[in-house]
N, C-alpha and C positions, 0 to 999 in steps of 0.2 A: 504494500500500500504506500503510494506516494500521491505527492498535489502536483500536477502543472508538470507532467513530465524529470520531475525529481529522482534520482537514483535513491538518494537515502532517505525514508521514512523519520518527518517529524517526531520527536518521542518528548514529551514533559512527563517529569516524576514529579510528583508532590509529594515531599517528604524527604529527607537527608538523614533516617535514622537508618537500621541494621539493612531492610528490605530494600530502600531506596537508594541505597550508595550499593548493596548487592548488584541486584538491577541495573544502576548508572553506569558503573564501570564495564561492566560485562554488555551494554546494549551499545555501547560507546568501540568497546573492541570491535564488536559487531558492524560497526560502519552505519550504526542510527545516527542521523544529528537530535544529541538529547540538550534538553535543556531540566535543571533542577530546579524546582520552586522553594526554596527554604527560607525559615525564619528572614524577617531583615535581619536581627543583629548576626545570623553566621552568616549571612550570603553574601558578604564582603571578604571572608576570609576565605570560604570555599571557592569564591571565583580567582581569588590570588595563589591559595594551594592546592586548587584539587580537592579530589576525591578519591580514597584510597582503600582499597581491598585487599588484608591480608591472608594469607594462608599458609598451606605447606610450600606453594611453590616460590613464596617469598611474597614482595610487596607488588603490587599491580597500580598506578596511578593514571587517571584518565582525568580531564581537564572540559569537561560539558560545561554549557551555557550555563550560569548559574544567576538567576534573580530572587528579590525579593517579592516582586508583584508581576501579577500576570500580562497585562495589558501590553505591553512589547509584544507578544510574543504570537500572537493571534493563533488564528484554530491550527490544530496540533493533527495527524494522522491517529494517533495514540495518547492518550493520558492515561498515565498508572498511577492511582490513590494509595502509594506506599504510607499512612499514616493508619492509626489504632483505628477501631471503633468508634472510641466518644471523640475522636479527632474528625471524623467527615462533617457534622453539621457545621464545623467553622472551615472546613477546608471547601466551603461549596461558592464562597466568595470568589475566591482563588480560580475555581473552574473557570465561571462563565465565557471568559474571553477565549480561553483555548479548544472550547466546545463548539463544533457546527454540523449538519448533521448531516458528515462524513466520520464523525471521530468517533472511533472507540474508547470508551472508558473501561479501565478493566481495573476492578478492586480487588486488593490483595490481603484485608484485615482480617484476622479471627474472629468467629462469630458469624453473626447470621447478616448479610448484606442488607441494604435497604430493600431491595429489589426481589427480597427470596421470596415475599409469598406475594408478589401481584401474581395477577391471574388466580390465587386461590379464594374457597371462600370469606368472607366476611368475620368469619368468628376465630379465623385464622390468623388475620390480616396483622402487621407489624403494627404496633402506634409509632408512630414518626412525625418528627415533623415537614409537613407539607414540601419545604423550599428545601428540604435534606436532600431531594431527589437531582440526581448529576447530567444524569440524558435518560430520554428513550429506552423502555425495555431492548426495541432491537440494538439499539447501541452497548450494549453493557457484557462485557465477557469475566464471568469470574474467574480467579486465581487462587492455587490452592499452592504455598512457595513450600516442601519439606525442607529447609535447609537451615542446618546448625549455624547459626550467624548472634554475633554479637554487636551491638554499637558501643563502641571502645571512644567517641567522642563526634561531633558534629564533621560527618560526613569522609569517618574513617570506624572500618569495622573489620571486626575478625570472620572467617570463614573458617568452620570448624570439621562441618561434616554434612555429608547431604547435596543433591545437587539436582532431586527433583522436584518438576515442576508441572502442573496438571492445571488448565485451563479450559472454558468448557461458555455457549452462547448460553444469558440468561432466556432468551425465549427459545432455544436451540433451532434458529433460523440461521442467524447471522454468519454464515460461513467465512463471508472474506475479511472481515475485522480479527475474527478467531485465527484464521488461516495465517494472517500479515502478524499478528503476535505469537505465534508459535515458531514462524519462519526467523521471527529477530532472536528470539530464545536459544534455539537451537544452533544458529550462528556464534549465539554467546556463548554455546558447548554445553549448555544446559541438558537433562533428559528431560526433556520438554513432551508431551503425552497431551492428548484431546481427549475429555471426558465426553462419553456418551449420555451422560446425566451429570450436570454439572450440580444441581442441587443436593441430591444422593449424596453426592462426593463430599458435597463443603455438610452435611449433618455429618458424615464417618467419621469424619475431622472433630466436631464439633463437639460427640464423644466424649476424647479423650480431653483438651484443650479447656473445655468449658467446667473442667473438674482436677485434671490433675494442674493449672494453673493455680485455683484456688488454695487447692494442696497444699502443693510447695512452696507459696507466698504467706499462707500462715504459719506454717513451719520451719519455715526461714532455710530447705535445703533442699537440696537437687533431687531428681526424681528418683534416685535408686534407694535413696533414704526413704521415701515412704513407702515404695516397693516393701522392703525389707521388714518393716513394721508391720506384726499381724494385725493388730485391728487399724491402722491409719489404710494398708491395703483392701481391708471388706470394706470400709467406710466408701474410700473409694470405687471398690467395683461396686455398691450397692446406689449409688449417683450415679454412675454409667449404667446399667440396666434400666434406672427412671428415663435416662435421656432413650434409649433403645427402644423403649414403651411409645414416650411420646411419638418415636419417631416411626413405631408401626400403624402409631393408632393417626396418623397422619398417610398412611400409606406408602411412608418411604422403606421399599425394600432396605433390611440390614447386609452390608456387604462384611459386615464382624461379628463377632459375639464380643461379650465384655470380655471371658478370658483369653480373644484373638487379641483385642486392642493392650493389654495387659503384657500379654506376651511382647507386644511391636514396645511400649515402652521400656521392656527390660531389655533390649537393646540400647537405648536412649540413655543408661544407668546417670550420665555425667552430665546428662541436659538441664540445663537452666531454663524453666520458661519465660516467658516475656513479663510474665507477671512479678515475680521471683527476681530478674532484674530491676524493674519499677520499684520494687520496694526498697531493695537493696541501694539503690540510686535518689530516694525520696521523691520518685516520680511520681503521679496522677496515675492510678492504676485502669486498665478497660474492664474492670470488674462487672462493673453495669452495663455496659453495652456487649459485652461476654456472656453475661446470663441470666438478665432481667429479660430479654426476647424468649428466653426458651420458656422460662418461670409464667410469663403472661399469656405465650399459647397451652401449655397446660392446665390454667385458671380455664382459660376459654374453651379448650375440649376436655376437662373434666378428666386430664391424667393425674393422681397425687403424685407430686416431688416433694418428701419431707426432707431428704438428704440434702439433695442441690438447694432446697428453698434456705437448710441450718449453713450452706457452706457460702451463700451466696450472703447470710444476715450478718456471717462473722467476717467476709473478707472484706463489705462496705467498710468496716474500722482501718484497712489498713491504708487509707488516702491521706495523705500529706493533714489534710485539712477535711475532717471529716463533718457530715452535717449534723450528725448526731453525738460530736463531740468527743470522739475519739481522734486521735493525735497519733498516724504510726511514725516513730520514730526510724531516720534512716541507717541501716548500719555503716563505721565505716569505711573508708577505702579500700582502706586494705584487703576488707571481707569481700569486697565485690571484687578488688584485680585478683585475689588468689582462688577465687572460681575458676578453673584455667575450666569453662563448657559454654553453650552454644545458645542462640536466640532458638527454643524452638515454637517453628511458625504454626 
């Protein structure tokens, strides 16, 4: 996909955290002309140093468009929403200008996308707000990133482990937007893979992610610690079974069982989640946007989740600034650089 006889496809990322400097360097190798939307206060330094991806084969630096605001930059081939969950309603400012409707948007957050239950019925439907919404159902390709990545600082991250990537059309129409993101992926060496059911795919995820986050962020450790714990582990598989519920009684076939997804974690032993770094960092965590959408279709189709409902009431307290006046304190540095494990997405 290009405009105007262009060889190399437009690309804006919104976002300069672990996903989006992932992505930047690797769609930048790839021969995209990308440009980065980040913060103003780092898009002055990102545009003087780069953006840099490390890993086993050393340091990778590529040097994309970087702004603070959109409006330069006009409609994009591709916009990628590298930012959390409770990050899109403010990153929809930022869209407008690079949207026209040729563009694909394709979201790459945990969690349930704005977009996952249009088309279903009414007692399913997402509460959102209205102006949340980024493009067109046929414009929107979701992104499912497996990859061990950490944000080690604005718009420089570790790459730890992991290197697939699974994207799939929110209304499974859209061929040649899905087709043109898949084709830059793959360029960028990615195992890049086409879901036949993009929706399916981001619940299987949603599983694990939407519980074992919460997990390891009240626990303050990496996933093989609660593995290893007999009751933090039933705790846990007894919330993944609520979410497996919800999700047959929704009608999405299960591609796991709880002790498939169990098993795929105990590979993961050293994984940090995203969550888990947030806290450890005194970030804003995507607690709420992680699993207040599952919690309110359950309400609405009459699944009980007491599990998810106690893990979702206890991790609310661990936000910087909580509203109900808990205070998590952040651990520090040190605990967070001798984590030597990975963003898992």
């Amino acid at each position: 996909m290009s405009r105007g006889g262009r060889e190399a496809a437009k690309v804006a990322i919104v976002g300069a955290g672990a996903v989006g400097t992932l992505l930047g360097v690797t769609l930048c190798e790839a021969g995209a002309d990308v440009s980065i939307v980040a913060r103003p206060r780092a898009a002055m330094a990102l545009a003087r140093d780069g953006i840099v991806l490390r890993g086993e084969g050393g340091e990778r630096r590529a040097h994309p468009r970087v702004v603070g605001e959109t409006a330069s930059l006009g409609p994009q081939d591709i916009v990628i929403l590298a930012v959390k969950g409770h990050q899109v309603a403010a990153a929809r400012v930022a869209l407008a200008p690079l949207i026209d409707d040729r563009t694909a948007v394709v979201t790459t957050m945990n969690g349930l996308p704005w977009w996952f239950a249009d088309g279903s019925p009414d007692d399913v439907r997402l509460a959102r707000a209205p102006d949340a919404r980024a493009a067109g159902l046929s414009q929107v390709v979701g992104c499912l990133v497996f990859v061990n990545v950490v944000r080690i600082g604005d718009g420089v991250a570790q790459h730890l482990a992991g290197n697939r990537i699974v994207v799939g059309e929110a209304d499974n129409a859209s061929a040649p937007a899905c087709e043109s993101m898949l084709a830059l992926l793959r360029a960028g060496g990615f195992d890049a893979a086409r879901s036949a059911n993009i929706r399916r795919d981001i619940w299987n995820k949603l599983v694990s992610t939407a519980i074992m986050n919460p997990a390891t962020a009240l626990l303050r450790c990496c996933v093989g610690a609660v593995l290893d714990d007999v009751e933090a582990r039933r705790t846990c598989a007894r919330a993944m079974a609520e979410i497996e519920a919800l999700g047959q009684a929704l009608g999405i076939c299960p591609l796991a069982t709880t002790a498939d997804h169990l098993a795929l974690l105990g590979t993961l032993r050293d994984g940090r989640t995203s969550m888990l770094q947030d806290v450890l960092a005194g970030r804003t965590t995507e607690v709420d946007a992680l699993m207040r959408p599952v919690l309110e279709i359950g309400l609405r189709v009459g699944v009980d989740m007491p599990i998810t409902q106690a893990l979702f009431g206890l991790a609310r307290f661990l936000q910087p600034q909580s509203s109900t006046g808990g205070n998590a304190s952040a651990e520090p540095a040190a605990a967070l650089s001798s984590l030597n494990t990975g963003d898992m997405q």
